[in-house]
N, C-alpha and C positions, 0 to 999 in steps of 0.2 A: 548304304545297304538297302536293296531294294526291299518290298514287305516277305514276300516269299520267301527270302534269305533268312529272313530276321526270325521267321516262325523254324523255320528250319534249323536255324542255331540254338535256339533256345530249345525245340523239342528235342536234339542233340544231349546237349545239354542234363536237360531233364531226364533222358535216361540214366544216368547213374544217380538220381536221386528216388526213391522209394517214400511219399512223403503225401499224404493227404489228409489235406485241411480239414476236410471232411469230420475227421475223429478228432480232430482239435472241437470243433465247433460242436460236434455230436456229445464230446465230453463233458463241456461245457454246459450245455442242454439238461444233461442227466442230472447234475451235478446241482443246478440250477433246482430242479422237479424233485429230485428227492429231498433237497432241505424244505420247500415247500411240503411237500406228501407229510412231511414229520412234524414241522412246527407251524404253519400255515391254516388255519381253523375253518377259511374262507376255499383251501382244494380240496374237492371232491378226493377222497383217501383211494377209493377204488379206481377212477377214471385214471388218476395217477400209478398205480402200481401197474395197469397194462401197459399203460404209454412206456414207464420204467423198462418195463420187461423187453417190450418194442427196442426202447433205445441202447439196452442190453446189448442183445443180436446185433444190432447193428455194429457197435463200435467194439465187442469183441471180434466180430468178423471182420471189420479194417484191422484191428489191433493183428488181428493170430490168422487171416486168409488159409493159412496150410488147416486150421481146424475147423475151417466155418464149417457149417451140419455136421461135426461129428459130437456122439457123447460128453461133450467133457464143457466144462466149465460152463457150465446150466447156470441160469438165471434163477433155478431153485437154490444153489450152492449159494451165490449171493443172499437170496431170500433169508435163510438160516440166520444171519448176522447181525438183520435189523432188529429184532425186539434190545438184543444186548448194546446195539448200536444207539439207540431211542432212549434208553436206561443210560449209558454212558454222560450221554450229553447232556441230560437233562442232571446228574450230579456234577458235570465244567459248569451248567449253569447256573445251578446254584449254590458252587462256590464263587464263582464272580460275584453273584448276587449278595452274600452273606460277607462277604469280606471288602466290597469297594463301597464305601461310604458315598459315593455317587452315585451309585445304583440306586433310584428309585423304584424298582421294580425289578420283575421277571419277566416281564415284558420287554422293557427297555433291551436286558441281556439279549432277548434273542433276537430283535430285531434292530440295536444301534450296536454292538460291541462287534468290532473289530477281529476284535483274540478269539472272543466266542466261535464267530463263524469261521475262523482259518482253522478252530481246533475242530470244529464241524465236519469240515471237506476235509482237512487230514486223517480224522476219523472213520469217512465212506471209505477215504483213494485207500486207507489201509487196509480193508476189506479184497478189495482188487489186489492191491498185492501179494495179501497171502494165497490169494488164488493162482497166481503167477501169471497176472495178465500186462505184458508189457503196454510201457507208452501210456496209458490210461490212469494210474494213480497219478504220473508224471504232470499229466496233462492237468488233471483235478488240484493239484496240490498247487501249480503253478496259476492257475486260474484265481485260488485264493491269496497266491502269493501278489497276481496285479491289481486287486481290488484293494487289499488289507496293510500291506508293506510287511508282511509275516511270510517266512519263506522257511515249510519243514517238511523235511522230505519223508516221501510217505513209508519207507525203511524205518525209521525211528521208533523206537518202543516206548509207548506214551503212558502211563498210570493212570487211573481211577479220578477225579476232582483235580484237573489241570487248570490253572488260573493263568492266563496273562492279559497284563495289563497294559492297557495303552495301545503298547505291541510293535507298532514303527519300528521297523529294521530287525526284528528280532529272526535270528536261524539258527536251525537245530538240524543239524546233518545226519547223514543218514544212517548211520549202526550208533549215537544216540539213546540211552538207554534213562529214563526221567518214571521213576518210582510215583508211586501216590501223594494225592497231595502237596505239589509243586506251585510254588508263585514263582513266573518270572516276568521282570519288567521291560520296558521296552529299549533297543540296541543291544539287547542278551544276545553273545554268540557261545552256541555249544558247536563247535568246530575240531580239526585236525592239526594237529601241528605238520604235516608236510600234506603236498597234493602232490600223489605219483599215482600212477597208473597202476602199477605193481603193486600198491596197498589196496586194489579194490574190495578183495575178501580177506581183509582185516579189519578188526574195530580199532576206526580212526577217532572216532569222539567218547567224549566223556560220560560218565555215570552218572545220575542225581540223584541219591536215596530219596525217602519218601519225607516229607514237610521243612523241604528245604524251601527257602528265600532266595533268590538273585536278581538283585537291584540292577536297576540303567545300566547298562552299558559296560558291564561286566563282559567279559572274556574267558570264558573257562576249554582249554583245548586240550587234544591226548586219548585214548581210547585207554591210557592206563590211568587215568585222572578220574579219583572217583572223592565229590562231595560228599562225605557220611550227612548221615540223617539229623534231620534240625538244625541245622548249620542257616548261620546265614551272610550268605555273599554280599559286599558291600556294593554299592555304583562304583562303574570305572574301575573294578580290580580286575586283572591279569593272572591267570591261574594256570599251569602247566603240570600242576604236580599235586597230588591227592588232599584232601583234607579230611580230619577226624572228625567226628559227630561230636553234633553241639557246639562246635566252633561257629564264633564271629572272626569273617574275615576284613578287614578295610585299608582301603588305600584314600592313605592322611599326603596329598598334594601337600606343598607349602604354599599358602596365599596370603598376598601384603597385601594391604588396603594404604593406602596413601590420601591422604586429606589434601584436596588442592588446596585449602586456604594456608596448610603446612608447606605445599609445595612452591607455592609462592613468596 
């Protein structure tokens, strides 16, 4: 295929795709600058809240083109969010800080942890969603989810002093509903028991009342499955069906140990 051909198939192509990276990268940007603007002591707080405002416009108007210039979904409506936004994260971060014995600091939290900063950008991107701005929490959520190995979707209803630890592989889907004062540890899935298309406005995941536990690699699925309060999920359980409060739940493997010098 000559060159000519080649651009010509491919811009083909590309018309049925509506798709620009642009707002990928734009989100990205924003996403970037406002965790700066909030906890960064060395950016300038105003220079950043124009640039914000800048980056706003912009990647609402990739996001919504049918709205660009019109009244709606103002970078003031965002604005409104931040002080509670700023409050929020600073009690995930000092319950990281107050509960992981490895925390040497509040510092460390906000500039080495992991969990911190995915609960961070799911934090903004849920702002954007209640605004109803497509693509754009998506994009945010997803950004934290390639840096961190923590993947929650920014639908999720998240509580007051959210702690996760570690964090690697942990997801939390999207109608998700996690009370106050929640630890959970890393490979946690709060998920669906089926993926169809036709449950998309249904609550497909699970409840976590408020100071519950969930250890490793726990499994909790069902949008009818609700953890009562204080409970605590063990590593590696399996959960599809409700628990009461104040329950310990665990799953007891059976493990041999065999002595080679026995085996011999």
């Amino acid at each position: 295929m000559d060159h000519s051909k080649l651009i010509s198939a491919i811009n083909k192509q590309k018309e049925e795709i509506n798709v620009s990276m642009t707002l990928k990268l734009e989100s990205q940007r924003f996403t970037q600058l406002l965790f700066r603007a909030l906890f960064d002591r060395t950016t300038d707080t105003e220079k950043a809240i124009e640039e914000l405002e800048s980056l706003f416009i912009v990647i609402r108007d990739l996001a919504c083109p049918h709205i660009a210039d019109k009244p709606c979904k103002r970078w003031g409506d965002f604005c409104l969010s931040i002080p509670y936004l700023f409050s929020s994260l600073k009690k995930d971060a000092a319950t990281i800080y107050e509960n992981d014995p490895a925390a040497a600091s509040i510092e460390e939290v906000y500039l080495a942890y992991p969990g911190f900063y995915a609960i961070a950008i799911y934090r903004m991107a849920r702002e954007f969603y209640k605004l109803n701005l497509p693509l754009i929490p998506r994009l945010m959520t997803e950004y934290a989810h390639q840096l961190t190995g923590i993947d929650i979707h920014p639908g999720a209803q998240i509580g007051e002093s959210f702690f996760i630890d570690h964090g690697t592989g942990v997801v939390i889907g999207e109608t998700a509903e996690i009370h106050e004062n929640v630890k959970i540890y890393q490979g946690v899935t709060l998920g669906a028991l089926k993926v169809k298309k036709q449950l998309k406005n249904v609550k497909r995941h699970p409840t976590i009342e408020k100071n519950v536990v969930i250890y490793a690699n726990a499994s909790i699925l069902g949008g009818d499955t609700i953890i009562g309060e204080n409970s605590i999920i063990g590593g590696s359980t399996w959960l599809t069906a409700s628990v009461d409060k104040n329950s310990i739940v665990l799953h007891t493997p059976t493990v041999e140990v065999i002595s080679k010098t026995e085996k011999k």
